[in-house]
N, C-alpha and C positions, 0 to 999 in steps of 0.2 A: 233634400228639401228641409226648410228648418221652418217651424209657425211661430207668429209671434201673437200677441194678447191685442186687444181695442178693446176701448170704453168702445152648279147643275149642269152642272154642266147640262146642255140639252137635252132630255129623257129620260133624268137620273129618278126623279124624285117620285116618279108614277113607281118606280119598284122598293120605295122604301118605306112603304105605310108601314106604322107599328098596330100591334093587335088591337092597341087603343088607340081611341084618337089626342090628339097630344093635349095636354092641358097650358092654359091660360096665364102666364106667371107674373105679369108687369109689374105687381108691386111689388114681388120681393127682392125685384136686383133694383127697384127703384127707391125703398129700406134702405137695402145696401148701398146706395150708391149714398143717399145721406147720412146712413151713419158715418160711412167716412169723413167725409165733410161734417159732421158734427163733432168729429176725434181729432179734426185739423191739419185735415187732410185736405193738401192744396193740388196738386196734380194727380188727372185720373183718367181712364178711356173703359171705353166700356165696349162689349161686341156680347150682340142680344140678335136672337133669333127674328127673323121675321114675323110679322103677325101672321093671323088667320087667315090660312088661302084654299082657293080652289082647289079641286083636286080632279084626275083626270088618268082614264087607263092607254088612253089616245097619247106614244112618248113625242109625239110631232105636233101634239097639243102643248105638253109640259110648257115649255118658255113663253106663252101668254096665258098663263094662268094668272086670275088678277088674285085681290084681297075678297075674302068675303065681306059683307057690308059689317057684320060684327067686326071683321078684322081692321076695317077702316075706321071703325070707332073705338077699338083700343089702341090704335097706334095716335091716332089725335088725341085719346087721352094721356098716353104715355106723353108725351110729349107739351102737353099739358101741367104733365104730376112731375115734369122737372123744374129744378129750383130756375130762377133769374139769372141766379151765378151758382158757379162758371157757365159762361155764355158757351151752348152745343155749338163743336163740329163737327157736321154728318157726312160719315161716308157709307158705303153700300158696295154688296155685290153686283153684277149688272145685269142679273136677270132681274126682272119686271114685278116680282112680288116684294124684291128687297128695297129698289129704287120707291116701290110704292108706301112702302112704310117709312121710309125715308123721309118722303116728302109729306106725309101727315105729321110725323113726328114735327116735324119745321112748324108745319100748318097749325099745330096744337099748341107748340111753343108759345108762337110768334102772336095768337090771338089770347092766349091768357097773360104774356107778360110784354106785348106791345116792343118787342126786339125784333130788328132782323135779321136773319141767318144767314150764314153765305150759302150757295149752292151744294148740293150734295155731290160729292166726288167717289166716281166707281172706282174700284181699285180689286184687281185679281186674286189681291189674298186672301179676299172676304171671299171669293168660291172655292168651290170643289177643286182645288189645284191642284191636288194631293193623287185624282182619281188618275191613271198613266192608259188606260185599255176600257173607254167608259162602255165598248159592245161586252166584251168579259166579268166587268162587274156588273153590270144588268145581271145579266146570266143570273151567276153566282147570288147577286139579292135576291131575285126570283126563286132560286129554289132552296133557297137556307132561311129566307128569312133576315130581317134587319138585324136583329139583335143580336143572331148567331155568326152574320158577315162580320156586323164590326168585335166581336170578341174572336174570330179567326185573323182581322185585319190587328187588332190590337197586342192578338199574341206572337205577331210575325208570322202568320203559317201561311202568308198570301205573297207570290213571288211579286217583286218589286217592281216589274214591269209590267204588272196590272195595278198596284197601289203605292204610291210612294209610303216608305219605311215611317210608320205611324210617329215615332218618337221627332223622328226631322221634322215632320211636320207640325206636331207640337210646338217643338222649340223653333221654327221658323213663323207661325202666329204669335208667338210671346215676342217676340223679337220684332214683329209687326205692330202691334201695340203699345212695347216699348216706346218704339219709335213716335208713335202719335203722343206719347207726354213730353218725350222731348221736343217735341219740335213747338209746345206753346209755352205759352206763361202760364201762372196761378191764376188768369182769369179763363182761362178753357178747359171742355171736358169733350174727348174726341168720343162721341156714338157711330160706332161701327154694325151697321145691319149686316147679316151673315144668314146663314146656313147651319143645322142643327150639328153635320157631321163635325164640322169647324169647333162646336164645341164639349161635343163627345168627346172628341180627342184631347184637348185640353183638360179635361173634368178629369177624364183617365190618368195621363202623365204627368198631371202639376198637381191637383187636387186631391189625388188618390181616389177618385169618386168613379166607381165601375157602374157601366150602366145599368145592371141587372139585380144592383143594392138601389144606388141609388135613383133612379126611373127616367124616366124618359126626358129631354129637351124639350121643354113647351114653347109654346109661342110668346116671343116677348121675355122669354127665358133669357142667360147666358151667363157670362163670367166678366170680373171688374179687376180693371189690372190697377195701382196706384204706385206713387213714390213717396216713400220718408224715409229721410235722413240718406238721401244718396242712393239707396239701394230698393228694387225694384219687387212688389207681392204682388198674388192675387187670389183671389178669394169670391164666392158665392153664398147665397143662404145657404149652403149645407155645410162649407167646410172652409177653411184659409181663417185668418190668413195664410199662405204660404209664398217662404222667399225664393225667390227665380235664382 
C-alpha cells in the first residue's frame, strides 16, 4: 500500500456491544469528505456506519431495532452538513437501522438544499456477508468479547467456515466501492450505510488502523474511497490516503 499527500445478519449485533458505548462521529468523515472536494477531488463513495440505535439482549428482537430519536437527528443532520454537489447516491444494508439512516440522510439533504434523491437501494455487501456460521459466531462474541473476536478474526485463528477469510473480505468491499465511482460521473457521490464490522476490517487491511490503537467504529463513522488520476485511495480521519 503506498500514501500519497492532500492539501446482521439477524441476532448478530445484541452480541457485540463494546465496553463502551460507541461514539458519535459525523463530522469527521463529513471534513473528510470536503476536504477531498476542496483538493479536486471529483469522484467519491463513502460507507459510514449507521447512526444511533436501539439496542436489545432479545437476538429475535435485534432486526427491528429502530434509531434512537438522537440517532434520527444526526442522521438528518448528516445529511444536512452535505454539500449540494455531488448530488448523494444512497445505498444501505437491509436491516432496518441502516435503511433508516438512510432515508434521513435523503430527508436532511433534500430539505436544506431543495434536491431530490433517488431511492435508496439495499445492496448485500453493506451486511455482515463475511459472517459463514452466524449460531458459532454468537457463541464465540459472547464469550471473548468484541474486540478479542475480531483480533482472533483478523489474525486468521477463526476457521473459515465460520468467518470468511478477513483479507477477501476487505478487498471484496473496496472493490464494492470501487465500483460505486465508477459507475457515476463527477456529479455524484455514492453514501453507503453499513455496519461497524464492514469497517473494522477495512480500517485493519487498507488503513493499517488496528482496533485496539486506534478505537472503536462510531456512529456515523466510516471510510472514504476516491479517484485521482486513474487510480483508486482511501482514507479516514486517522490515516490515508492510501492506494488500493
Amino acid at each position: 500500500m503506498k500514501s500519497i499527500q492532500l492539501k446482521d445478519k439477524s441476532g448478530l449485533r445484541s452480541a457485540l456491544l463494546m465496553t463502551q458505548e460507541p461514539k458519535i462521529r459525523p463530522r469527521q468523515i463529513i471534513d473528510t469528505i470536503n476536504n477531498l472536494l476542496d483538493n479536486g477531488i471529483k469522484k467519491i463513495s463513502v460507507l459510514v456506519r449507521h447512526s444511533d440505535r436501539m439496542f436489545t439482549e432479545d437476538a429475535n428482537l435485534e432486526p427491528f431495532m429502530t434509531l434512537t430519536d438522537e440517532g434520527k437527528k444526526n442522521a438528518f443532520e448528516f445529511g444536512a452538513d452535505l454539500r449540494s454537489a455531488p448530488l448523494p447516491r444512497l445505498y444501505s444494508s437491509f436491516l432496518g437501522r441502516c435503511i433508516e439512516t438512510a432515508y434521513l440522510i435523503d430527508k436532511g439533504f433534500t430539505k436544506t438544499h431543495n434536491q431530490t434523491l433517488d431511492h435508496n437501494c439495499t445492496n448485500e455487501m453493506l451486511t455482515p456477508f463475511y459472517v459463514i456460521d452466524m449460531d458459532e459466531t454468537v457463541h464465540r462474541v459472547k464469550k471473548q468479547g468484541n474486540a478479542l473476536f475480531l483480533r482472533n478474526w483478523f489474525d486468521k485463528l477463526i476457521d473459515e467456515r465460520i468467518m470468511e477469510n478477513p483479507e477477501k473480505t476487505a478487498n471484496r468491499l473496496s472493490e464494492f466501492m470501487i465500483e460505486q465511482i465508477k459507475k457515476y460521473d463527477e456529479n455524484r457521490i455514492a453514501v453507503c450505510v453499513s455496519h461497524d464490522w464492514n469497517i473494522y476490517v477495512l480500517k485493519e487491511f487498507k488503513l493499517g488502523l488496528k482496533h485496539e490503537t486506534s478505537g472503536d467504529v462510531g456512529f456515523l463513522d466510516g471510510v472514504v474511497f476516491f479517484e485521482k488520476e486513474n487510480q483508486y485511495y482511501i482514507i479516514n480521519h486517522q490515516a490515508g490516503p492510501v492506494l488500493l
